[in-house]
VOPAGU-2260 file (C-alpha; in pm, 1 decimal, decimal comma):
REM VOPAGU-2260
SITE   aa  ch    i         X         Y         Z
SITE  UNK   A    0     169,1    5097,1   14642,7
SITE  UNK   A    1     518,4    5097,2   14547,9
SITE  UNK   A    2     642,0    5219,2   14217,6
SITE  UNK   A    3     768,2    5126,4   14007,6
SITE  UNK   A    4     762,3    4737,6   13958,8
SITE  UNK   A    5     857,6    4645,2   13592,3
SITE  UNK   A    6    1080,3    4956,2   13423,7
SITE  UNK   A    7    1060,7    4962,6   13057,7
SITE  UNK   A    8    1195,3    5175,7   12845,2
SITE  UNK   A    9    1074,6    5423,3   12533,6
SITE  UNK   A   10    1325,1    5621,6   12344,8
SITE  UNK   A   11    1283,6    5955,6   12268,1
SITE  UNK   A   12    1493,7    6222,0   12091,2
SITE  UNK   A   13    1540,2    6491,0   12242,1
SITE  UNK   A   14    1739,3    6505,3   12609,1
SITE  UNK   A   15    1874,0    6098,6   12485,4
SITE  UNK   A   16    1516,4    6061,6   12673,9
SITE  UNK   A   17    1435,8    5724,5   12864,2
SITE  UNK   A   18    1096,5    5754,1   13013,7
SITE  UNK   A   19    1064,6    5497,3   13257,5
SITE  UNK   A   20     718,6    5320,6   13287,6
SITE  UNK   A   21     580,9    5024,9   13429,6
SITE  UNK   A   22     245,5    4828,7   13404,1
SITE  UNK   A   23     -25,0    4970,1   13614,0
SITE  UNK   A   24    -391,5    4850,9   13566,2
SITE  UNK   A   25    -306,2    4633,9   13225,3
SITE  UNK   A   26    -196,9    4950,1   13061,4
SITE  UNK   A   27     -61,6    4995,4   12712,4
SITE  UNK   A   28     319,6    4847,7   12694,3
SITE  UNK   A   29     535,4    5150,6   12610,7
SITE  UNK   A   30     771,7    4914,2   12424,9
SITE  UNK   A   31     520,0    4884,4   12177,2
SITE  UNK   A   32     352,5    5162,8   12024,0
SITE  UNK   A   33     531,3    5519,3   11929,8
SITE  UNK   A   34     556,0    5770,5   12114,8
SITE  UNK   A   35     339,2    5977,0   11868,8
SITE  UNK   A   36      64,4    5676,4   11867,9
SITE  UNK   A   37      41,2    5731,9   12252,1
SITE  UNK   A   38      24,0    6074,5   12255,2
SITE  UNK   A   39    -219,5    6113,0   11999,3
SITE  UNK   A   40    -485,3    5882,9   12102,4
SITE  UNK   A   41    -417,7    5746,8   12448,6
SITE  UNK   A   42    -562,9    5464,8   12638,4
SITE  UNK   A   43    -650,3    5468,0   12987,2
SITE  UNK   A   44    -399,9    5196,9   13061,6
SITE  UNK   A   45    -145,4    5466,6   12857,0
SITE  UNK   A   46    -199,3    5768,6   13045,5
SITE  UNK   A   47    -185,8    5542,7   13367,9
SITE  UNK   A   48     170,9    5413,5   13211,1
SITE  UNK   A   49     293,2    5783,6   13150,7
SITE  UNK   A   50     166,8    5941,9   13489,5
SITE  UNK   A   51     387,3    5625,7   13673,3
SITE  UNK   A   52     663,6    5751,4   13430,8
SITE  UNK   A   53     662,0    6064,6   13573,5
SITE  UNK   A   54     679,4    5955,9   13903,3
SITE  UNK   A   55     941,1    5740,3   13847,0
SITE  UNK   A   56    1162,6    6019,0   13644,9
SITE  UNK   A   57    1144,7    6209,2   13945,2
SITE  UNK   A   58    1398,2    5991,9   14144,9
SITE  UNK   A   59    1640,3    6004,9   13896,7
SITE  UNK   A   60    1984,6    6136,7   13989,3
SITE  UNK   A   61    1822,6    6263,1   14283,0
SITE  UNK   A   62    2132,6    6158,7   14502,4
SITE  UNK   A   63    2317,8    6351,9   14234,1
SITE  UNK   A   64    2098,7    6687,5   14312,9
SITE  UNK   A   65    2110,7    6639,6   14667,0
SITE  UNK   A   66    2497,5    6618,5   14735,0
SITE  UNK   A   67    2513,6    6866,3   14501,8
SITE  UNK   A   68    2346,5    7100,5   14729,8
SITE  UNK   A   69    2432,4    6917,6   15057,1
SITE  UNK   A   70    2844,4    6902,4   14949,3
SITE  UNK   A   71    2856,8    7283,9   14837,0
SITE  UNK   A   72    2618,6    7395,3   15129,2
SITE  UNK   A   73    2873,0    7264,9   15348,1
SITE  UNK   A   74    2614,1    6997,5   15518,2
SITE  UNK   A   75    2825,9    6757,7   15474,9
SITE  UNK   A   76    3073,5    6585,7   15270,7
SITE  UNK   A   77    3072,4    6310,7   15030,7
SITE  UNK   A   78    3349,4    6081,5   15066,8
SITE  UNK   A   79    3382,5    5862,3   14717,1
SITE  UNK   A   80    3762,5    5699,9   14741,3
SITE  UNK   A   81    3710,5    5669,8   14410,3
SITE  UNK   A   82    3578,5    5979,5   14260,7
SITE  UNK   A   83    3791,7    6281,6   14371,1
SITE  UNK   A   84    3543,1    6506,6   14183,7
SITE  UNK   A   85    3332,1    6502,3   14559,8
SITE  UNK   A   86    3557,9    6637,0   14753,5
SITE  UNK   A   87    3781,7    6842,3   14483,2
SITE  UNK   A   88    3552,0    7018,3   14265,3
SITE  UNK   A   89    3206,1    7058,3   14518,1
SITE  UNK   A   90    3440,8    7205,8   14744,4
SITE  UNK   A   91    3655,8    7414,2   14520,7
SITE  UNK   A   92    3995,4    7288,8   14647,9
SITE  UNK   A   93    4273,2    7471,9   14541,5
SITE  UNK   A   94    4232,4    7508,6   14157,7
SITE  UNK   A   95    3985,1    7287,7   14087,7
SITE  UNK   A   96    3655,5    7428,7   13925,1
SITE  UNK   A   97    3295,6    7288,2   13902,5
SITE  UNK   A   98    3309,6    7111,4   13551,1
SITE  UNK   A   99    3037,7    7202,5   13308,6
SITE  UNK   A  100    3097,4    6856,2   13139,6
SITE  UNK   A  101    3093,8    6585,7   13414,8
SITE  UNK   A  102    2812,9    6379,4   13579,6
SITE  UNK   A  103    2731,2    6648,5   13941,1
SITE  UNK   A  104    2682,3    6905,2   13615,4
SITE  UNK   A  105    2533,0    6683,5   13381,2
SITE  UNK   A  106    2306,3    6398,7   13535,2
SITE  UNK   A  107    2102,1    6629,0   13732,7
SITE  UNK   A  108    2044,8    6809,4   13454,6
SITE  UNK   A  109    1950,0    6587,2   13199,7
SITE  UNK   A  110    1744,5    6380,0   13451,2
SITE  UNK   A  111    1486,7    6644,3   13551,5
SITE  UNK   A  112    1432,1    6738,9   13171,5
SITE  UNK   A  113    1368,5    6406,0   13114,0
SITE  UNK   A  114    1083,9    6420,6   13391,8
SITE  UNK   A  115    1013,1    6750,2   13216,6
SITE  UNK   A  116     938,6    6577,4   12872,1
SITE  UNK   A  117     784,3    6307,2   13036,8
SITE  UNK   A  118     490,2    6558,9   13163,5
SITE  UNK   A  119     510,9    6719,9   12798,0
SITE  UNK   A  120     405,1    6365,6   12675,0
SITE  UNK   A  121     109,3    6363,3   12915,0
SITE  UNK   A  122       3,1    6730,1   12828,5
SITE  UNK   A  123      -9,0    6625,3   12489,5
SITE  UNK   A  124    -201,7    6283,8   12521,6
SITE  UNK   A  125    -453,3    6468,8   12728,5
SITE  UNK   A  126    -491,3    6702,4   12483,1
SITE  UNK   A  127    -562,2    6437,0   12223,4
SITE  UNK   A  128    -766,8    6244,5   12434,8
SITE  UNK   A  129   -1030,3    6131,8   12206,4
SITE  UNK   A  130   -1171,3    5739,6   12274,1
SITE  UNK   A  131   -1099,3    5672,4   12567,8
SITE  UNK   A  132   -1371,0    5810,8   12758,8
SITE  UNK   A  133   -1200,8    6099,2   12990,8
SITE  UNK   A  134   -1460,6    6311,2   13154,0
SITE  UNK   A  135   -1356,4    6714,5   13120,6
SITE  UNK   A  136   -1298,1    6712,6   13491,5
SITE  UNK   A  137   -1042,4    6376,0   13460,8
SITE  UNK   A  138    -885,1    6551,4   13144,0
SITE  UNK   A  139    -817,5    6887,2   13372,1
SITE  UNK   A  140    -681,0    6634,7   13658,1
SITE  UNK   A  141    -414,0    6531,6   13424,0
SITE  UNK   A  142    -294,4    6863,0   13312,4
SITE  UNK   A  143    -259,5    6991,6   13662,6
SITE  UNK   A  144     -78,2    6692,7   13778,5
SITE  UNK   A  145     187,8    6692,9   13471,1
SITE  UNK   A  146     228,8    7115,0   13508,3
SITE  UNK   A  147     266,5    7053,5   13876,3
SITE  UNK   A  148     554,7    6814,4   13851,6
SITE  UNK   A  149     699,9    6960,2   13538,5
SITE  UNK   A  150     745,1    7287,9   13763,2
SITE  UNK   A  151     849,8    7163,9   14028,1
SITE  UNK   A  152    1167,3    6929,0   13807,3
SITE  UNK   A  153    1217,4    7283,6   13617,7
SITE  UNK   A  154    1290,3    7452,9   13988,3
SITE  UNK   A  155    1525,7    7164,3   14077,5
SITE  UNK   A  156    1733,7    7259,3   13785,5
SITE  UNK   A  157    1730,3    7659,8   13862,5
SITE  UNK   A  158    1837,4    7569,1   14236,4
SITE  UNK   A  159    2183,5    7457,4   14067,1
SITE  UNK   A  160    2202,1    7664,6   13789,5
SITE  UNK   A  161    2081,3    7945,2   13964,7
SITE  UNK   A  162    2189,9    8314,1   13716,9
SITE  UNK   A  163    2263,9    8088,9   13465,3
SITE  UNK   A  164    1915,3    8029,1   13387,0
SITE  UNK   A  165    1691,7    7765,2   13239,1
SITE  UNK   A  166    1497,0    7692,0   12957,8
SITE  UNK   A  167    1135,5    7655,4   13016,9
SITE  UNK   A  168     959,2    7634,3   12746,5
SITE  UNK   A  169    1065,5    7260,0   12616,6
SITE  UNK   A  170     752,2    7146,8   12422,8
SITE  UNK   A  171     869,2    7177,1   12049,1
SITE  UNK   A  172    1158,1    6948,1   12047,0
SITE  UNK   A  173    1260,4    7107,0   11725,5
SITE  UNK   A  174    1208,5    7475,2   11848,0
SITE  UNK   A  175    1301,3    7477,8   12251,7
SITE  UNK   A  176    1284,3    7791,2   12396,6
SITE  UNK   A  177    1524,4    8075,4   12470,9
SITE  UNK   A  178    1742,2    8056,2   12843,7
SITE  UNK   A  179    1530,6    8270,0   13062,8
SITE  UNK   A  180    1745,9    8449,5   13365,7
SITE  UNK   A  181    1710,6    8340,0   13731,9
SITE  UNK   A  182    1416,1    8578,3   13805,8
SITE  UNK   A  183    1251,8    8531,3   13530,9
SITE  UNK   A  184    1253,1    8106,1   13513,4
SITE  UNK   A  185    1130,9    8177,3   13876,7
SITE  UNK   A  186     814,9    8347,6   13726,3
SITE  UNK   A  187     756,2    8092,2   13440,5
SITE  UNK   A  188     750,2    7828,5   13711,9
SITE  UNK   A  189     516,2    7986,5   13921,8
SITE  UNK   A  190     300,4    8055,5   13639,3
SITE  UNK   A  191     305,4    7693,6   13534,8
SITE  UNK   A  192     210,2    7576,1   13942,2
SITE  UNK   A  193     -95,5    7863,6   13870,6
SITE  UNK   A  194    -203,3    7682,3   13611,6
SITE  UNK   A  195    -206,8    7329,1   13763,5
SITE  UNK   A  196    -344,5    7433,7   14068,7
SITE  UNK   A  197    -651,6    7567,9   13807,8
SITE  UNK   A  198    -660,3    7256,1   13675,3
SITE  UNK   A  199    -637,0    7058,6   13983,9
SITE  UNK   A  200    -940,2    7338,9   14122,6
SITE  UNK   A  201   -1149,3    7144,1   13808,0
SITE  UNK   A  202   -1009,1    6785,9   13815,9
SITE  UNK   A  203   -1281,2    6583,5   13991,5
SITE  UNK   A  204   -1252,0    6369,7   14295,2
SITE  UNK   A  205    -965,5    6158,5   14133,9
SITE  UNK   A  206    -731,5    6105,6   13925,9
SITE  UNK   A  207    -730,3    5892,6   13636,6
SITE  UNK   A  208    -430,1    5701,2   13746,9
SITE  UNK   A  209    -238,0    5597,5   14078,8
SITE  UNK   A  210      -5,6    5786,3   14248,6
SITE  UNK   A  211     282,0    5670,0   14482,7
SITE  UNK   A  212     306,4    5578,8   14845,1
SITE  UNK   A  213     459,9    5901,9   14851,0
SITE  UNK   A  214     150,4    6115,6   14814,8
SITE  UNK   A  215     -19,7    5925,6   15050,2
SITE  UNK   A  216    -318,9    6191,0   15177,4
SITE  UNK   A  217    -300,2    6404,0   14850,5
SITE  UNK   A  218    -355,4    6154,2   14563,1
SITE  UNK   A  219    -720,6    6340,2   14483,9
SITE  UNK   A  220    -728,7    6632,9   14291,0
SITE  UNK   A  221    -840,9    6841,0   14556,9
SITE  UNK   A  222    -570,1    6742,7   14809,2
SITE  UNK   A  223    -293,2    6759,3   14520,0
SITE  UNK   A  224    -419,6    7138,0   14499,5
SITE  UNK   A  225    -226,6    7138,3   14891,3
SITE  UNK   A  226     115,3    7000,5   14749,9
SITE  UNK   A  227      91,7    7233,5   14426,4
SITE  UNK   A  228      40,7    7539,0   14650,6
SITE  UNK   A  229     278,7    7452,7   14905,7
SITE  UNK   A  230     594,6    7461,9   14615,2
SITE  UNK   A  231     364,6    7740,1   14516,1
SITE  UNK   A  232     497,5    7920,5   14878,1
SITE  UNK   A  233     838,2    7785,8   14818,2
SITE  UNK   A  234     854,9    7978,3   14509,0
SITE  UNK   A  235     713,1    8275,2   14643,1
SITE  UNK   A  236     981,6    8269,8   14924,4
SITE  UNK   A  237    1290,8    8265,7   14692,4
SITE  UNK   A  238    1093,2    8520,0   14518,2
SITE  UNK   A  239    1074,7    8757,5   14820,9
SITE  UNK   A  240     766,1    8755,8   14760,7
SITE  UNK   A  241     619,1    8697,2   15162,5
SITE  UNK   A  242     272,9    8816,0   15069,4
SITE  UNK   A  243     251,6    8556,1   14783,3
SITE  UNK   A  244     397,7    8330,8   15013,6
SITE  UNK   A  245     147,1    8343,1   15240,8
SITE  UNK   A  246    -169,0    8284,8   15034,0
SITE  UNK   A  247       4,3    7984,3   14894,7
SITE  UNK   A  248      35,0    7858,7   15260,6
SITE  UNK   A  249    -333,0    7965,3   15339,2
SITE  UNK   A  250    -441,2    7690,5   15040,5
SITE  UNK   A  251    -158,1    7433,1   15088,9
SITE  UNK   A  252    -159,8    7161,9   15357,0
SITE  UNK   A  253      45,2    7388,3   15599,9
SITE  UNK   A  254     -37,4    7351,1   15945,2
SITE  UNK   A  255     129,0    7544,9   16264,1
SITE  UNK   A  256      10,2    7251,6   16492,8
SITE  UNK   A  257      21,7    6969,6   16257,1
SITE  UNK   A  258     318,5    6677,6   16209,5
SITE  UNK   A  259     636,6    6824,6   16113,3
SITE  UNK   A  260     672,5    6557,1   15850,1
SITE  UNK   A  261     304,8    6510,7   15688,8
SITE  UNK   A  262     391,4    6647,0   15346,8
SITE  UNK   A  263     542,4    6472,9   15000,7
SITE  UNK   A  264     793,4    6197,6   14960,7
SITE  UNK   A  265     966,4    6003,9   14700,7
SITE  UNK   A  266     973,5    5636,0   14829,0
SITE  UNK   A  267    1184,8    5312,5   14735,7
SITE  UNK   A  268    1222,4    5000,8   14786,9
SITE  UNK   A  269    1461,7    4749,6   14807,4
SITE  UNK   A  270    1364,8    4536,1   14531,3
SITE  UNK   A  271    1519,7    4441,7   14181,4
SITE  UNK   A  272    1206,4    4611,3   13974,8
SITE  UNK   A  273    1268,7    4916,4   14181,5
SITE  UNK   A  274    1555,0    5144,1   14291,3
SITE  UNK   A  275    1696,5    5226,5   14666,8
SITE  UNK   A  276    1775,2    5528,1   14830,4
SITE  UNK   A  277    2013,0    5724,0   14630,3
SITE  UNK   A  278    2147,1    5895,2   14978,4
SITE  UNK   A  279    2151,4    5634,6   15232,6
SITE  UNK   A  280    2468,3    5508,4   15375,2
SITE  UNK   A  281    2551,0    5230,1   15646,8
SITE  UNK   A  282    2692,7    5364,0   15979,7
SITE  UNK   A  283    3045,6    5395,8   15998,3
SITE  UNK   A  284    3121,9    5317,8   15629,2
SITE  UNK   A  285    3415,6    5320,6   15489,9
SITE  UNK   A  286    3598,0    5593,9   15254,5
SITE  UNK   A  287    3466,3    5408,1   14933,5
SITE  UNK   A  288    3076,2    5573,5   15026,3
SITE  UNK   A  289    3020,1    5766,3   15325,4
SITE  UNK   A  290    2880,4    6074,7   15390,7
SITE  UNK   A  291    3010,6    6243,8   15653,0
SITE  UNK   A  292    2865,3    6581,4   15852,0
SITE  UNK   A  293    3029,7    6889,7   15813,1
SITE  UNK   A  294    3205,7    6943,0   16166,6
SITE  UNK   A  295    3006,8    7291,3   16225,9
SITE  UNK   A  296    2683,0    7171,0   16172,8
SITE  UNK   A  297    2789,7    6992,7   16524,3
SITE  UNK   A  298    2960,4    7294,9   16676,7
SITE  UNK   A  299    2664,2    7534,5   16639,3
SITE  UNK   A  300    2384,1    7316,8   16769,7
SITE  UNK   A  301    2184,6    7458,6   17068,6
SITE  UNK   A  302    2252,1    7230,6   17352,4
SITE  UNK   A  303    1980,1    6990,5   17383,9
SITE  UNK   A  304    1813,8    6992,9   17027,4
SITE  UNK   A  305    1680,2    6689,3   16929,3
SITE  UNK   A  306    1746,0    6758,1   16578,3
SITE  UNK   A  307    2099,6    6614,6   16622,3
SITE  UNK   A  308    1985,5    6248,1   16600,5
SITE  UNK   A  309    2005,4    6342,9   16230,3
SITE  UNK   A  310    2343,7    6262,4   16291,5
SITE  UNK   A  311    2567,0    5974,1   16451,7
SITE  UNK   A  312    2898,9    5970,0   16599,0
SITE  UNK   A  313    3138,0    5741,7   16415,6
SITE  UNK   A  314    3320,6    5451,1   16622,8
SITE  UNK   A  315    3631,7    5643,7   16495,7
SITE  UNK   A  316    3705,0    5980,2   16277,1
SITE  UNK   A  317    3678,2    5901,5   15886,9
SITE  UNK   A  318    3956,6    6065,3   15639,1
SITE  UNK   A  319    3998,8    6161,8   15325,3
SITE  UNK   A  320    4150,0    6473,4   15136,2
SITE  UNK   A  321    4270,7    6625,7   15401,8
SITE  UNK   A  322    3893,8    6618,0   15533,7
SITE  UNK   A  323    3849,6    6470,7   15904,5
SITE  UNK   A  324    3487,5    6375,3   16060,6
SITE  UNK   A  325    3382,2    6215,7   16303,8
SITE  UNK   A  326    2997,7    6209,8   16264,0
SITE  UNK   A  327    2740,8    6040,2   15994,5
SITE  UNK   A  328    2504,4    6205,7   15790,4
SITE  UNK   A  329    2204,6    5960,3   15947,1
SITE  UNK   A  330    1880,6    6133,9   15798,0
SITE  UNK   A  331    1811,3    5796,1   15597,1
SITE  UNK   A  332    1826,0    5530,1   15798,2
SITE  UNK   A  333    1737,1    5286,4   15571,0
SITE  UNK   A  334    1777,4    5189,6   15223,0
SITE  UNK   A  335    1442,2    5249,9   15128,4
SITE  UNK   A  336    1371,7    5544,9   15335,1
SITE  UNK   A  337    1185,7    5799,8   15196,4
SITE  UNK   A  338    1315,5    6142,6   15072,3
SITE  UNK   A  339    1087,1    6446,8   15130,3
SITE  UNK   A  340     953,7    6639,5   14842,2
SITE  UNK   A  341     826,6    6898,8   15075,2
SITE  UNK   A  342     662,1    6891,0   15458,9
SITE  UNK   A  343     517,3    7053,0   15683,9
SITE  UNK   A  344     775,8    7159,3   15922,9
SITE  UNK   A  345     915,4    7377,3   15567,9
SITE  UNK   A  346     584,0    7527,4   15557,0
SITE  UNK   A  347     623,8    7592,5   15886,6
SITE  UNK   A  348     951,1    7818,8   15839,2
SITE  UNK   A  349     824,6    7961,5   15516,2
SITE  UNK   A  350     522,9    8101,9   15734,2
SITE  UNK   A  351     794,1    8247,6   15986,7
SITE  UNK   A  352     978,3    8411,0   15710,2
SITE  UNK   A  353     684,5    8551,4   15523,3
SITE  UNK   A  354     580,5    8727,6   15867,7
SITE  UNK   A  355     906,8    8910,6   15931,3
SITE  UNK   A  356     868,7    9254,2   16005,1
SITE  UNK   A  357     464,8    9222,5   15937,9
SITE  UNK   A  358     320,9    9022,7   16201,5
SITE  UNK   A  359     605,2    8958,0   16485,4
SITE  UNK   A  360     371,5    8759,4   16705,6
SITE  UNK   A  361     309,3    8478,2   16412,7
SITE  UNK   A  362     648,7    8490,6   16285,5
SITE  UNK   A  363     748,1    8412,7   16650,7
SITE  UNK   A  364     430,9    8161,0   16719,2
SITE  UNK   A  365     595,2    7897,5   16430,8
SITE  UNK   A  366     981,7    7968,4   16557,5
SITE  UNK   A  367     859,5    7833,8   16901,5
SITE  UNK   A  368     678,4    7598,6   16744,9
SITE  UNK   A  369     997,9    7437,5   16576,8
SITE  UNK   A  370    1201,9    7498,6   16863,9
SITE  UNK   A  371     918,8    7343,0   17124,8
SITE  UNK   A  372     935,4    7001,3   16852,9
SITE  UNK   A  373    1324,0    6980,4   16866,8
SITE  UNK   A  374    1339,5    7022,9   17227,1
SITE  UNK   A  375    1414,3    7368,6   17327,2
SITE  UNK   A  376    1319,9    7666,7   17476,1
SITE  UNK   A  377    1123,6    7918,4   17330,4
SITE  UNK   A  378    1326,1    8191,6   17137,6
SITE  UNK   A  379    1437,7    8509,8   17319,5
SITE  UNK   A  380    1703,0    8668,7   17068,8
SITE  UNK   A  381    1623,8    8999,8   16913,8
SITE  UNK   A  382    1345,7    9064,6   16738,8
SITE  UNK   A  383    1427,1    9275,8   16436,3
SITE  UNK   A  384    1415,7    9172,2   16091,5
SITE  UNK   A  385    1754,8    9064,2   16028,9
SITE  UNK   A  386    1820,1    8919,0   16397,9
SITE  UNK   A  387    1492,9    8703,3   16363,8
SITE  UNK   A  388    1603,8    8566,2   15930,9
SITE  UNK   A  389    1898,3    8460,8   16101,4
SITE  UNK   A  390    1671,3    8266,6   16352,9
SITE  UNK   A  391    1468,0    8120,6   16096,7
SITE  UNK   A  392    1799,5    8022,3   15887,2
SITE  UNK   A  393    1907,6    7842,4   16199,4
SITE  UNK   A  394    1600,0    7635,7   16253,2
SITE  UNK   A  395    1604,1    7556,2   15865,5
SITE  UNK   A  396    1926,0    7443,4   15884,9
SITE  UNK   A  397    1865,0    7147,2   16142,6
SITE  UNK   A  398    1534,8    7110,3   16049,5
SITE  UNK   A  399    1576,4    7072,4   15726,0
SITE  UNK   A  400    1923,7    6887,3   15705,9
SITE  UNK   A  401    2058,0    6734,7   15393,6
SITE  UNK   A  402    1715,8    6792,4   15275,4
SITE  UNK   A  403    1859,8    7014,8   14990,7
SITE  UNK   A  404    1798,1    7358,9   15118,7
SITE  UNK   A  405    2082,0    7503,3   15281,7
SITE  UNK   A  406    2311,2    7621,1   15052,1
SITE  UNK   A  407    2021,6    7774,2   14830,5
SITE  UNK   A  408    1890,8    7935,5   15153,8
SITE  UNK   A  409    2271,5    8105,8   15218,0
SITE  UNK   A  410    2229,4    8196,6   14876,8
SITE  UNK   A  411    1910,5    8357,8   14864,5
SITE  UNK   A  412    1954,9    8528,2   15166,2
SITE  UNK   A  413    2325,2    8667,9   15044,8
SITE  UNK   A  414    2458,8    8488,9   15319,4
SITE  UNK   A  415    2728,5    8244,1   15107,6
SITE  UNK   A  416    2984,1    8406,0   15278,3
SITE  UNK   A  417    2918,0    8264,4   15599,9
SITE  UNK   A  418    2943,7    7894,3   15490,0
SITE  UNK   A  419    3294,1    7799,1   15633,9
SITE  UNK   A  420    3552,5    7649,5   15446,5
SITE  UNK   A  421    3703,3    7345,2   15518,1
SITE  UNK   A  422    4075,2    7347,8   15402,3
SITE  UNK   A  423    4323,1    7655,3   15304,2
SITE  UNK   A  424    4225,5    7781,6   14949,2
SITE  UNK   A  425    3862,4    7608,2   14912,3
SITE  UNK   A  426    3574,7    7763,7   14751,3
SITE  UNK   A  427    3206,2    7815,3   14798,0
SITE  UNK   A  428    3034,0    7806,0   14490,9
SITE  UNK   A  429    2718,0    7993,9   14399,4
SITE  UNK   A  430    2580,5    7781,0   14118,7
SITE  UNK   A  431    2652,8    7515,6   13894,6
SITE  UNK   A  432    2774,9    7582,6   13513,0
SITE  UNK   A  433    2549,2    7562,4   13198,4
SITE  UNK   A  434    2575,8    7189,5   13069,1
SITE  UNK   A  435    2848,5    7232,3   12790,2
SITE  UNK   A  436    2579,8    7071,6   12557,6
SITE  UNK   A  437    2356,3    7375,1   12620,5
SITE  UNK   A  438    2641,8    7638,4   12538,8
């Protein structure tokens, strides 16, 4: 099942909120009733409209988010003939600044707290469930789904902001809740993936509604439980937290000797009720759209690793700004190729991290693993703590290319430093600025 085949729109106040919905099993249509109506005594066919919502939200300015991290974590570079911003302000070049007013600032922003409300809506009609018939355990289903997503959109928006914070606590539209700091928002977000994974623990054998193509193999409760604890391990790891880390993994659907790409996706389609990939481009495009792969990313590759069919050499160097490539980003080959939310070859790497300097000969066992899937030979560097992060940082980096994680990996790791720039007087940034509506 695709989704999501006829948008519709609700308005909303806070956020300028469009909550996109679509008709799924003869449900309610949102352009009818209030939002108040639905919330406070939902159909089935309603919370089957709002859980599609959600998923749809989620894909929103998603291209935005991801050359956001893929442009400032030096992956590559977005080449937009027509918007300078790409390959001015992302890259810091000469005095240009990341704008706290403009859409790579903005649209990310706003887009995930729209998702955000979205699962606030669903919380609340769950709540107020009353006529329709829910069973405890389909009630509880709900609620973990919506605190699952809703933690995982809030996350999305601390990757950019980073030490500027986040507010979590968005419920009362008239009375939203204070900025928490980085560590802190990090905590309230892992709280909120405890408490869906509680719910999912009582939610039945299904859900009340359908869930994408993209969570094919975890669209039960129980198997939902795997994708909530595997951001749960994500969390833990920018945490530092590797012991947390590793009883996420123990209840997620990591697997040392499983597919490197079984995990969660957002899908498209090509369609006019739907939307494409927000990151694909054609080979050898021009300078109007064209993403183009930071030259090291090339330059450092192991000899042999497979990982490099991620990329494509050009039938002739691409330029703009003063930026020459000569390779295409080529992770989404298609228009409607899916994105992943998070796979298995991440869990993986989290379960190599977690096991530095504790248990050398697993840390090592899902290295080799990596390296044995991409082609090469087993690792024989140094084995110390910092020699084998920088290992796992390597294999993240082509494993995981313009996937979103490498510049918040640098980051994390205090490693910014190391990202190379690209032309005399360029910057590397280490987050995003508050929205100026937030200041």
């Amino acid at each position: 099942m695709k989704i999501i085949n006829n948008i519709k729109f609700i308005s909303i106040a806070v956020f300028g909120l469009l909550l996109y919905s679509c008709d799924f099993d003869n449900g309610t249509d949102l352009n009818g009733p209030s939002v108040d109506a639905i919330a406070n005594n939902p159909s089935r066919g309603d919370i089957a409209s709002l859980a599609a919502g959600v998923q749809s939200d989620m894909r929103v300015r998603l291209g935005t988010y991801l050359d956001d991290c893929g442009v400032v974590g030096r992956e590559y570079w977005r080449f937009a003939s027509s918007d300078p911003r790409f390959t001015a302000d992302l890259l810091g070049s000469g005095s240009s600044v990341l704008d706290n007013n403009t859409f790579y600032t903005t649209a990310p922003w706003g887009a995930r707290y729209r998702t955000v409300k979205s699962t606030n809506i669903l919380i609340a009609a769950a709540a107020n469930a009353t006529t329709a018939g829910f069973s405890p355990a389909e009630l509880s289903s709900i609620n973990g789904f919506a605190k699952t997503i809703q933690a995982y959109e809030l996350l999305m928006n601390l990757n950019l902001q980073f030490q500027n914070g986040i507010r979590v606590d968005v419920s009362d539209i008239n009375n939203l809740g204070a900025f928490l700091g980085y560590p802190e928002s990090l905590t309230a977000i892992k709280a909120l993936l405890d408490g869906g994974a509680a719910d999912l623990t009582n939610g039945g054998s299904k859900f009340p509604f359908k869930l994408s193509d993209g969570f094919n193999g975890f669209d039960t409760p129980a198997n939902f439980k795997k994708f909530n604890r595997a951001l749960a391990a994500r969390v833990a790891l920018y945490q530092g937290d590797k012991t947390n880390a590793l009883s996420a993994l123990s209840e997620s659907f990591f697997d040392l000797n499983g597919s490197m790409t079984g995990g969660v996706y957002y899908v498209f389609a090509n369609s006019g009720n739907d939307i494409a990939n927000p990151v694909f481009n054609a080979l050898n495009s021009s300078t109007a759209g064209a993403r183009i792969v930071q030259p090291s990313f090339i330059t450092d590759a192991e000899l042999g690793d497979l990982r490099l069919n991620k990329v494509v050499q050009r039938d002739a160097p691409l330029t703009l700004d003063g930026l020459t490539g000569n390779y295409d980003a080529w992770v989404f080959t298609s228009n409607d190729a899916p994105i992943p939310i998070i796979r298995n070859e991440e869990l993986i790497l989290i379960y190599a991290e977690a096991n530095i300097g504790t248990n050398l000969v697993q840390s090592l066992a899902a290295i080799n693993k990596v390296r044995n899937i991409a082609g090469l030979t087993p690792y024989a560097g140094a084995t110390d703590n910092a020699s084998l992060l920088n290992e796992v940082l390597h294999e993240r980096r082509y494993s995981l290319y313009a996937e979103g994680h490498r510049w918040i990996d640098m980051r994390r790791t205090g490693k910014l430093a190391q990202l190379p720039l690209d032309r005399p007087g360029d910057d590397v940034w280490e987050q995003f600025p508050r929205p100026l509506t937030e200041n």
